[in-house]
C-alpha positions in Angstrom: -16.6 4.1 7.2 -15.7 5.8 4.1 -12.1 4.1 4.0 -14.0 0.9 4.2 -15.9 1.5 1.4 -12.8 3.0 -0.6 -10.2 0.4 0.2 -12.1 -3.0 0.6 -14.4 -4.3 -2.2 -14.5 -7.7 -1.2 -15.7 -6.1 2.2 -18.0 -4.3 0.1 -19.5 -7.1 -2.4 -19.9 -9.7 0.6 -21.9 -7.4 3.1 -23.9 -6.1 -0.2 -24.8 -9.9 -1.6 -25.6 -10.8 2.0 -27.9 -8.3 2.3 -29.0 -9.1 -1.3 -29.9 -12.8 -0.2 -31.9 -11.9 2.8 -34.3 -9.2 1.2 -34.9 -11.5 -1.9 -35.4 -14.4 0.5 -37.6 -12.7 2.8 -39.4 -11.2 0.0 -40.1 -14.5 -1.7 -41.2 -15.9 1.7 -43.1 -13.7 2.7 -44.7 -13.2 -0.6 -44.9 -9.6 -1.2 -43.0 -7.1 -3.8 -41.5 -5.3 -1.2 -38.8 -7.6 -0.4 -37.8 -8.2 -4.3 -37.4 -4.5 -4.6 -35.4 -4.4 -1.7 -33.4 -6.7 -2.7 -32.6 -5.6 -6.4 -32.0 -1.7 -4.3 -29.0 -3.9 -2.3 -28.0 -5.3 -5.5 -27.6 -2.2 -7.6 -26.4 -0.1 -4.1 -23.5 -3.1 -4.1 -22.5 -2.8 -7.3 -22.5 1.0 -7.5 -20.1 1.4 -4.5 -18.0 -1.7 -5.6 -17.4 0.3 -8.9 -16.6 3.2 -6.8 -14.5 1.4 -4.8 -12.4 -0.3 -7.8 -12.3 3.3 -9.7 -11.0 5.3 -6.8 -7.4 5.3 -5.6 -7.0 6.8 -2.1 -4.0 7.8 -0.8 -2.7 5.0 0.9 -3.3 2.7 -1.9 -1.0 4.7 -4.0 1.4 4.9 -1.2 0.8 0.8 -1.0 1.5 0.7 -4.8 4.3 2.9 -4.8 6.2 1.1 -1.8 5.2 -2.3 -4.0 6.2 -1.1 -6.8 9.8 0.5 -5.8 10.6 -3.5 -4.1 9.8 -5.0 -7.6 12.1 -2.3 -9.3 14.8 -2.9 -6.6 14.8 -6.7 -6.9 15.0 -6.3 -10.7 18.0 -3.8 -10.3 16.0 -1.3 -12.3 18.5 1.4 -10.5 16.7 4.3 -12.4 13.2 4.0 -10.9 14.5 3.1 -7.6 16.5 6.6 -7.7 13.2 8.6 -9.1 11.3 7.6 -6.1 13.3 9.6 -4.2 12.8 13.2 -3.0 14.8 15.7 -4.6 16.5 17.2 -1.4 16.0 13.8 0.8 18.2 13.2 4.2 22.0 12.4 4.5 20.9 8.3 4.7 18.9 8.5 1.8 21.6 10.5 -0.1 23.9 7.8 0.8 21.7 5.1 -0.4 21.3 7.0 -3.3 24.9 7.0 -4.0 25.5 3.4 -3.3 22.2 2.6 -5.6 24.0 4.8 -8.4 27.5 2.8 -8.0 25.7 -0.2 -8.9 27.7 -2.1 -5.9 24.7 -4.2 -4.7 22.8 -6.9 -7.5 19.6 -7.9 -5.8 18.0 -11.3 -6.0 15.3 -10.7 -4.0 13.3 -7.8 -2.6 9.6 -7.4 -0.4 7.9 -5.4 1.9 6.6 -8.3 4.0 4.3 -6.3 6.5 3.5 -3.1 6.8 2.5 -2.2 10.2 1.5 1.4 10.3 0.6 4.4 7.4 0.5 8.0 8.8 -0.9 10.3 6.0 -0.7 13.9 7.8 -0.7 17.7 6.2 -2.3 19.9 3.6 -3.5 18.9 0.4 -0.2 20.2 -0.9 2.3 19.4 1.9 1.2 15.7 1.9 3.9 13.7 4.4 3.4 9.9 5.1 5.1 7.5 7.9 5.0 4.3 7.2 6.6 1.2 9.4 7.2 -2.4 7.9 9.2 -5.1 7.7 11.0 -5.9 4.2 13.3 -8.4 2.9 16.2 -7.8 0.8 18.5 -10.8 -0.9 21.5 -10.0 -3.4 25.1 -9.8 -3.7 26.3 -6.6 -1.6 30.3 -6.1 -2.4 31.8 -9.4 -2.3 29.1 -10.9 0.2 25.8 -12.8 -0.4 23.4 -11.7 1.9 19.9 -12.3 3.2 18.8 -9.1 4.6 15.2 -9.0 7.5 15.0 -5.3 8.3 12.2 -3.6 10.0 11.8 0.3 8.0 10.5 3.4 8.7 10.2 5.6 5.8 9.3 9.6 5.6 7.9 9.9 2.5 6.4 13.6 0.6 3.8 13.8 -2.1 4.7 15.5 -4.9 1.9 16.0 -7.3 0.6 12.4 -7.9 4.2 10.7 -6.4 5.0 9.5 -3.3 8.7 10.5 -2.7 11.0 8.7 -0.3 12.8 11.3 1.8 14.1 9.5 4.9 14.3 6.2 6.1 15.2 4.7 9.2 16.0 0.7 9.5 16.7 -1.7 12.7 16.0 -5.3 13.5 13.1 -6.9 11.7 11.9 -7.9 15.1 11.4 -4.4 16.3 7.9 -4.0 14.0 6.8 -6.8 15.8 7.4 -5.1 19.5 4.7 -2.6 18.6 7.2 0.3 18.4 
């Protein structure tokens, strides 16, 4: 209930001015004060925990952000950011990409996480580890080929202090996400 509250403020707002409209309209049906104050107690209540909701970032919207975010850096080329969101002692693949990502071999055109399936947020408040599974998108110039690139992704990802760092990463056929794998 809480995630609900934390994640969705549209969720939030409509439920609240729903039960905003009822209590004023039974109130001024019915004729007494009771409704009205019930009502303007919904109203307030709404906009309390939609403030609440806007100010407070849980862990998987920063993970959201920072998988958002690292797409729009990659389909800019901005080569630097891509390589910060990476874990300092990451997994022989992400080294690899690492490498390829420092060469400056590929130019991307394009770049989006199209679905994300599945976040796992498991450990201590200090060994924070995250699984999450989507499907992305990739266009650009890799080598001497132009390529349009589905893939379906699972990334390992630590928390360190405020960041999300990628630390492994597995990819397949974009088709697999949809298999419920």
């Amino acid at each position: 209930m809480l995630e609900i509250v934390l994640e969705s403020p549209w969720i939030v707002g409509a439920i609240g001015a729903l039960l905003t409209v009822v209590a004023a309209y039974l109130g001024l049906s019915s004729g007494r004060p009771g409704g009205l104050w019930a009502a303007a107690a919904a109203l307030v209540l709404t906009l309390l925990l939609v403030a609440i909701s806007v100010w407070v970032e849980t862990e998987q919207e920063s993970l959201r952000a920072m998988i958002h975010q690292t797409a729009s850096d990659l389909q800019n080329n901005r080569r630097a950011e891509v390589i910060a969101a990476i874990y300092d002692n990451p997994t022989e693949e992400v080294l690899e990409a690492r490498q390829l990502l420092a060469q400056e071999i590929y130019r991307f055109d394009f770049a989006a996480v199209k679905k994300i399936h599945e976040i796992k947020i498991s450990g201590l408040k200090s060994e924070r580890r995250a699984q999450v599974k989507m499907n992305v998108f990739v266009e650009g110039q890799f080598g001497s080929y132009k390529l349009k690139v589905p893939r379906f992704v699972e990334l390992t990802l630590y928390r360190v202090g405020d960041r999300w760092l990628v630390y492994d990463f597995k990819h397949d056929q974009p088709f697999v996400g949809f298999q419920g794998n």
